[in-house]
N, CA and C atoms as a LAMMPS dump frame, in Angstrom:
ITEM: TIMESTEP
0
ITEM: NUMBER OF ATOMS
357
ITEM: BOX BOUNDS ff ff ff
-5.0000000000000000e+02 5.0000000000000000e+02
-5.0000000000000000e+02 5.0000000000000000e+02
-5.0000000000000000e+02 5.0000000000000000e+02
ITEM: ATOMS id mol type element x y z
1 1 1 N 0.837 -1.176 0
2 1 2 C 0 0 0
3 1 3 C 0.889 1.249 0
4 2 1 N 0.796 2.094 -0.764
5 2 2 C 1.038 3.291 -0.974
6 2 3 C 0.847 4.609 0.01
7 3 1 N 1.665 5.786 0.458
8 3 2 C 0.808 6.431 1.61
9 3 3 C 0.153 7.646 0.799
10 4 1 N -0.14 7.624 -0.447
11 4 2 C -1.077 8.093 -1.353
12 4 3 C -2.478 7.706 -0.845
13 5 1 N -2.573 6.438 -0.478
14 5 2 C -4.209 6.087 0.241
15 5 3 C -4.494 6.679 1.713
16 6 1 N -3.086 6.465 2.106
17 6 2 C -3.487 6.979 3.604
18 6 3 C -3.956 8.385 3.312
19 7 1 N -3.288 8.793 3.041
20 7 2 C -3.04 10.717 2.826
21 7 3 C -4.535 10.837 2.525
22 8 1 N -5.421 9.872 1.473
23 8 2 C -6.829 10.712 1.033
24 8 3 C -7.806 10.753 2.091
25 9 1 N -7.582 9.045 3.149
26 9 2 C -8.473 9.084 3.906
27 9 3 C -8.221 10.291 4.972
28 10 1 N -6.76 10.259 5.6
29 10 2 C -6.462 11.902 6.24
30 10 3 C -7.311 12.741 6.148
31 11 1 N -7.344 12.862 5.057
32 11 2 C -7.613 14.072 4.195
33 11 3 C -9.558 14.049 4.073
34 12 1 N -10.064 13.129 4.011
35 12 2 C -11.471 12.904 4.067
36 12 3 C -11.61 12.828 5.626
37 13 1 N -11.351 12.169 6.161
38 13 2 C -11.563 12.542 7.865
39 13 3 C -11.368 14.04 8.628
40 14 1 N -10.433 14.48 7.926
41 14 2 C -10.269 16.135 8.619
42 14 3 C -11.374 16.868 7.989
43 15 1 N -11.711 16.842 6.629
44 15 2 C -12.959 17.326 6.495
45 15 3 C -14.113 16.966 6.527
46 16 1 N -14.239 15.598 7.297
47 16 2 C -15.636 15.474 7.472
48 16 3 C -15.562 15.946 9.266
49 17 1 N -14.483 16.321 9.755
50 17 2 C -14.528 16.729 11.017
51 17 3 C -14.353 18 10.832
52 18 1 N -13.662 18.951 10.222
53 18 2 C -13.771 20.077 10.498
54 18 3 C -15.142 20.817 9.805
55 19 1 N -15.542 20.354 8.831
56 19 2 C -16.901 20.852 7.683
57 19 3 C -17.644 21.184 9.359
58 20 1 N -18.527 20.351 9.867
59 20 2 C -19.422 20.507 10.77
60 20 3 C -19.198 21.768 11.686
61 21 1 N -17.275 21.137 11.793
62 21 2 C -16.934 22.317 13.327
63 21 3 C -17.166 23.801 12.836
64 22 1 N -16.417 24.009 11.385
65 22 2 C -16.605 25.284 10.878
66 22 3 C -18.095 26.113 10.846
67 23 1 N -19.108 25.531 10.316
68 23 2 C -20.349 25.791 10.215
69 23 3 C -20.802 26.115 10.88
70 24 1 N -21.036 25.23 12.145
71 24 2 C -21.541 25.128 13.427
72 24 3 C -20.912 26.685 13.98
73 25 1 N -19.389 26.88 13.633
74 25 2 C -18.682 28.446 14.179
75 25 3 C -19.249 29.488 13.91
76 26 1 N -19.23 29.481 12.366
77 26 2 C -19.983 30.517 11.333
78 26 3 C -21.157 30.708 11.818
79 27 1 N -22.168 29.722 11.911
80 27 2 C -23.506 30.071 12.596
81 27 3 C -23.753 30.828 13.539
82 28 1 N -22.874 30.149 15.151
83 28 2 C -22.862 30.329 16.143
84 28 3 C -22.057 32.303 16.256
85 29 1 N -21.321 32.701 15.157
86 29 2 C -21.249 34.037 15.019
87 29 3 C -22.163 35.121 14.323
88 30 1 N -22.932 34.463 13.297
89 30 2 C -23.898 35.349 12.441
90 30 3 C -24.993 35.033 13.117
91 31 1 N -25.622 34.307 13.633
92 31 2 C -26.836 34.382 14.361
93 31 3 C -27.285 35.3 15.69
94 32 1 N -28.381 35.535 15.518
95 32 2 C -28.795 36.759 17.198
96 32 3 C -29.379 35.489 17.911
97 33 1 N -28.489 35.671 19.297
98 33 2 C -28.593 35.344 20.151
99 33 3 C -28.601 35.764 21.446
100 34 1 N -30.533 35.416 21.003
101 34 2 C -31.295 36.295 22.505
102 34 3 C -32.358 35.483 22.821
103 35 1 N -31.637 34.232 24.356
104 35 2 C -33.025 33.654 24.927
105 35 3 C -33.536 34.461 25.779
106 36 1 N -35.064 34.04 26.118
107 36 2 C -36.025 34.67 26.629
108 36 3 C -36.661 33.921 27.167
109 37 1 N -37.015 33.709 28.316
110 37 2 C -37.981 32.799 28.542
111 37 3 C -39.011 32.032 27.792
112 38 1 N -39.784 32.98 27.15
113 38 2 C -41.112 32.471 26.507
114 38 3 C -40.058 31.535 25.142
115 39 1 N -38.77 31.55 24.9
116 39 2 C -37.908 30.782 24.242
117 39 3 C -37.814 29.651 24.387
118 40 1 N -37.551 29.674 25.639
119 40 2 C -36.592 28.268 26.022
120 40 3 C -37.406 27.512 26.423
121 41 1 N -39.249 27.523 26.378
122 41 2 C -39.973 26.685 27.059
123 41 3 C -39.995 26.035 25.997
124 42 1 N -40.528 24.564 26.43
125 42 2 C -40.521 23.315 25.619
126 42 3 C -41.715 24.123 24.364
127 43 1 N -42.016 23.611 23.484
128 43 2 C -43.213 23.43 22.408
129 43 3 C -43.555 22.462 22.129
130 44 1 N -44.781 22.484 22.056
131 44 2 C -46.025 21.821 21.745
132 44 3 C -47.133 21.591 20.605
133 45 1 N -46.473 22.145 19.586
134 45 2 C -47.774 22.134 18.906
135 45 3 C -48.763 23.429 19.066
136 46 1 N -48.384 24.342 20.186
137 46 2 C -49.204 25.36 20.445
138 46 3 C -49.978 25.186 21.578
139 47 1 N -49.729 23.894 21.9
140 47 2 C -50.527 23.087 22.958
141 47 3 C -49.757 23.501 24.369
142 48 1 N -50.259 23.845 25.556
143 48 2 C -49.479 24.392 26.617
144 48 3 C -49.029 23.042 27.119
145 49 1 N -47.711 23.083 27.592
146 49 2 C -46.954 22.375 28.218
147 49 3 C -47.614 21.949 29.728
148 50 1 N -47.893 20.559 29.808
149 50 2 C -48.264 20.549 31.179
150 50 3 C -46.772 19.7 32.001
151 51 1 N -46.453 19.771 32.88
152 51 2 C -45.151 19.138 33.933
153 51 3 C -43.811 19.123 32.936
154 52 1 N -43.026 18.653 33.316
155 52 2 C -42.014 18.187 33.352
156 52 3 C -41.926 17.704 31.198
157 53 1 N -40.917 18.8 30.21
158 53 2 C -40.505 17.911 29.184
159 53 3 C -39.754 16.579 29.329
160 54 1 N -38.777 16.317 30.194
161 54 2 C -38.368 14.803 30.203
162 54 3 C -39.071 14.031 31.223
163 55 1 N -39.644 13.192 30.591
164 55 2 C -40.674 11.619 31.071
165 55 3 C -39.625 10.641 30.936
166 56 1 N -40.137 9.598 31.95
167 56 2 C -39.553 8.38 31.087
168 56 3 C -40.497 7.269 30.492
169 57 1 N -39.806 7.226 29.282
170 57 2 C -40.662 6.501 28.015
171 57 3 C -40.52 4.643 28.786
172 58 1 N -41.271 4.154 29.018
173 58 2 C -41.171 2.994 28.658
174 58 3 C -40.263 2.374 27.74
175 59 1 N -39.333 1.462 28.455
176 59 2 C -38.21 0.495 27.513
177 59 3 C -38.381 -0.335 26.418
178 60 1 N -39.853 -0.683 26.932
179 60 2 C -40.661 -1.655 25.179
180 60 3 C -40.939 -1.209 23.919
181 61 1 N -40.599 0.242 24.299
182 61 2 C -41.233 0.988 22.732
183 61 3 C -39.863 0.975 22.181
184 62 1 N -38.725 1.293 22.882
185 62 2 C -37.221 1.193 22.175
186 62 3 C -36.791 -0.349 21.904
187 63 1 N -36.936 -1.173 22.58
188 63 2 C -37.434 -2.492 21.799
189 63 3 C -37.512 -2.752 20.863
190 64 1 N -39.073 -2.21 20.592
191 64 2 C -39.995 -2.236 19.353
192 64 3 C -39.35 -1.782 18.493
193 65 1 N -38.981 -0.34 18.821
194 65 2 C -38.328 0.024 17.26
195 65 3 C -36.783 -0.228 17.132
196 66 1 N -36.091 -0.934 17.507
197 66 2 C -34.959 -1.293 17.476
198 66 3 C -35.287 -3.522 16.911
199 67 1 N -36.117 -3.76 17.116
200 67 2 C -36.536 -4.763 16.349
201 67 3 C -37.241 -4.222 14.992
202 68 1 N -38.103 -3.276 14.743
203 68 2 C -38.021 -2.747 13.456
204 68 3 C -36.723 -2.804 12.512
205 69 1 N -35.847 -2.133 13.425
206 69 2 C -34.429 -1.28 12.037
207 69 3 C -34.175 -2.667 11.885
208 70 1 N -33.898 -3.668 12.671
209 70 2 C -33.202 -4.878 12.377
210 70 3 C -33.851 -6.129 11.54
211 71 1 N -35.146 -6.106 11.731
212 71 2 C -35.757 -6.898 10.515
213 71 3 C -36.185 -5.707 8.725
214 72 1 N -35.831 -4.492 9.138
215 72 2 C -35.455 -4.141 8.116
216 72 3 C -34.029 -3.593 7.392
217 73 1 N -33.163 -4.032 7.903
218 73 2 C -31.892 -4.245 7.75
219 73 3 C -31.815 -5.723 7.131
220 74 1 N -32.455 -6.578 7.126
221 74 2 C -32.821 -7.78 6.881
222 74 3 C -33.154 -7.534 5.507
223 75 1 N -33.976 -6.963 5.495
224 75 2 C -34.55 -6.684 4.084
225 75 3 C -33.411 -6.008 2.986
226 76 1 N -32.787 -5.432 3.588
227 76 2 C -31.602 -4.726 2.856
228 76 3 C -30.851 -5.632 2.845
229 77 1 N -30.463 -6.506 3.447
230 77 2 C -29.256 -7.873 2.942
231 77 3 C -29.908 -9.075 1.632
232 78 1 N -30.816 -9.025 1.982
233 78 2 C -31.395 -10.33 1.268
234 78 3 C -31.966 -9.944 -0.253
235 79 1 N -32.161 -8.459 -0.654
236 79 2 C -32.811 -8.147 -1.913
237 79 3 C -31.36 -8.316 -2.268
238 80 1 N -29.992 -7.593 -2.494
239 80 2 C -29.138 -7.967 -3.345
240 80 3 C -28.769 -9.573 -3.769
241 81 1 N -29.076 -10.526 -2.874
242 81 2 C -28.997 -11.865 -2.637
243 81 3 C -29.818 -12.41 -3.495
244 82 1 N -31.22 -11.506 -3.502
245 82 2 C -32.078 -12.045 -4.541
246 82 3 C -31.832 -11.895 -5.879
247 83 1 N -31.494 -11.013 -6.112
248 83 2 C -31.053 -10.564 -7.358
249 83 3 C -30.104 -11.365 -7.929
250 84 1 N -29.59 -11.665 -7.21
251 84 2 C -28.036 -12.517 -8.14
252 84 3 C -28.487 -14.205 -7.584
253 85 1 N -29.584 -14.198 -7.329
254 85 2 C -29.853 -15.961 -6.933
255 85 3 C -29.949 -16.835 -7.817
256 86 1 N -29.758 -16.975 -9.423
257 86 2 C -29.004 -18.006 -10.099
258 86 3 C -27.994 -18.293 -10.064
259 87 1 N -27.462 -17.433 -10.057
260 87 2 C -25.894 -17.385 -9.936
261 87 3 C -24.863 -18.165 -8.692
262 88 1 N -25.706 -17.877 -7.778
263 88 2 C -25.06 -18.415 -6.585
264 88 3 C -25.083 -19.598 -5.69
265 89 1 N -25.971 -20.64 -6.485
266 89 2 C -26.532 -21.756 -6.592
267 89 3 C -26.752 -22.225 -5.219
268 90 1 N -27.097 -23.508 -4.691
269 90 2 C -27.581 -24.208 -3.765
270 90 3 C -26.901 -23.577 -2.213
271 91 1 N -25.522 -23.159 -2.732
272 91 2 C -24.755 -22.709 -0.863
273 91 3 C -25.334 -21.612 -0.712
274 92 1 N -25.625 -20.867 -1.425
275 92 2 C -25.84 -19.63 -1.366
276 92 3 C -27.607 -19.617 -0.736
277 93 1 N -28.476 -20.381 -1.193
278 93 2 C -29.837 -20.436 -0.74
279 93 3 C -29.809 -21.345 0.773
280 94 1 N -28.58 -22.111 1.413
281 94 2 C -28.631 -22.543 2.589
282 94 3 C -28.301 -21.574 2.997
283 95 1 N -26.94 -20.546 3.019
284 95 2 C -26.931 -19.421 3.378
285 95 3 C -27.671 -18.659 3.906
286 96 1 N -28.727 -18.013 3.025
287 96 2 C -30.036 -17.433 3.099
288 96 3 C -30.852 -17.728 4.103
289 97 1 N -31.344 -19.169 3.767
290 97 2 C -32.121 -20.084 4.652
291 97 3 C -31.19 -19.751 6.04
292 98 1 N -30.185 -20.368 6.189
293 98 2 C -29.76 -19.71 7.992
294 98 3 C -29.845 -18.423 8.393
295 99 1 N -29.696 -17.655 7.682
296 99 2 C -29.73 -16.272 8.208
297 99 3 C -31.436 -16.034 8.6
298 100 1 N -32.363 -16.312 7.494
299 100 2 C -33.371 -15.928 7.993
300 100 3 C -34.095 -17.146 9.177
301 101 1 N -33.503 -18.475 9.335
302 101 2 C -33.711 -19.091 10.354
303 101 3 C -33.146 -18.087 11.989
304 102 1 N -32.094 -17.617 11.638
305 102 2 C -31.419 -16.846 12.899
306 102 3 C -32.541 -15.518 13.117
307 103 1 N -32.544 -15.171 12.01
308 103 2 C -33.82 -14.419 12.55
309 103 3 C -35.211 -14.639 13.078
310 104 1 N -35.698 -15.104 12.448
311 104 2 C -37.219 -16.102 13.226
312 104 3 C -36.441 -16.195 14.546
313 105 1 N -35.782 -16.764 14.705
314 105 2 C -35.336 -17.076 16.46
315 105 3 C -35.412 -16.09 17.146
316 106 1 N -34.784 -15.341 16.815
317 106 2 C -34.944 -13.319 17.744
318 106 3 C -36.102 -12.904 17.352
319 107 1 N -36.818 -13.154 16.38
320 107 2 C -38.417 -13.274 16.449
321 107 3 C -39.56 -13.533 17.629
322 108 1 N -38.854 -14.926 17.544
323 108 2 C -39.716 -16.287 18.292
324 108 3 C -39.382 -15.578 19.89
325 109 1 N -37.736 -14.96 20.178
326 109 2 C -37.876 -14.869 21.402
327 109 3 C -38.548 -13.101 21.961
328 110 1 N -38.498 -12.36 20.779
329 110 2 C -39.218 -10.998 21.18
330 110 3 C -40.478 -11.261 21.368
331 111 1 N -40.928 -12.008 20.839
332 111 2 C -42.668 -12.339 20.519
333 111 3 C -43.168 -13.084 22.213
334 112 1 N -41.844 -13.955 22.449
335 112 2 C -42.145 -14.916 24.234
336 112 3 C -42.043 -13.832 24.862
337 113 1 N -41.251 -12.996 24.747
338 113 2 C -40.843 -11.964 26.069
339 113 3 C -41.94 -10.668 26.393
340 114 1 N -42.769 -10.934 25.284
341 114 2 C -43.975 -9.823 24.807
342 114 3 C -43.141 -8.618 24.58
343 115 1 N -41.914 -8.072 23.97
344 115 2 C -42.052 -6.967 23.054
345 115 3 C -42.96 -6.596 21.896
346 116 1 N -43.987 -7.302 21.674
347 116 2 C -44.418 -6.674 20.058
348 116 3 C -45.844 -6.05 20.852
349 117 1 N -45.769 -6.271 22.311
350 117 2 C -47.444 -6.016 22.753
351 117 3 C -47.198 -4.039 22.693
352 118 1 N -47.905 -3.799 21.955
353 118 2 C -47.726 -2.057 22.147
354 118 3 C -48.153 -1.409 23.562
355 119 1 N -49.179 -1.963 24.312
356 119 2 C -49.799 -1.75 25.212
357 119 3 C -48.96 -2.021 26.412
């Protein structure tokens, strides 16, 4: 390896770190900055705030949607798989077949533990 490769990623990492920092500067100088009370209260929709903005949410709903991203992350592995499924003959469809067996299982056990109950 060449340090021609290193040098680009360098070089892509300092600006994907400094891009943000700069902006974020620039902003934080051209903008008026004046809180006020009637500012800094939570919003609603227009709807008056009753108690406290931080609650705590129930752990089953982060669950829930963290079993979402992952059976659709699922979906994102297996369409390229489909696509090229002549090609990749019989290992390739046991393949498949285990992965989505491994899934049903983290299925089978969210479903015992009652994460999917919304209630």
């Amino acid at each position: 390896m060449d340090t021609r490769s290193f040098i680009d990623v360098i070089v892509f990492v300092a600006g994907g770190l400094l891009f943000p920092i700069i902006s974020f500067g620039i902003a934080r100088l051209l903008a008026p900055h004046n809180p006020t009370p009637e500012k800094l209260t939570t919003y609603e929709c227009g709807v008056p705030v009753i108690g406290d903005s931080r609650v705590r949410f129930p752990v089953h709903y982060y669950v829930f949607a963290l079993l979402f991203v992952v059976f659709d992350v699922e979906t994102a592995f297996l369409y390229p798989w489909a696509v090229v499924f002549k090609q990749l003959g019989l290992f390739a469809l046991v393949e498949a077949l285990i992965f989505i067996a491994i899934l049903v299982v983290g299925l089978v056990y969210a479903w015992k533990k009652k994460v999917l109950r919304w209630v």
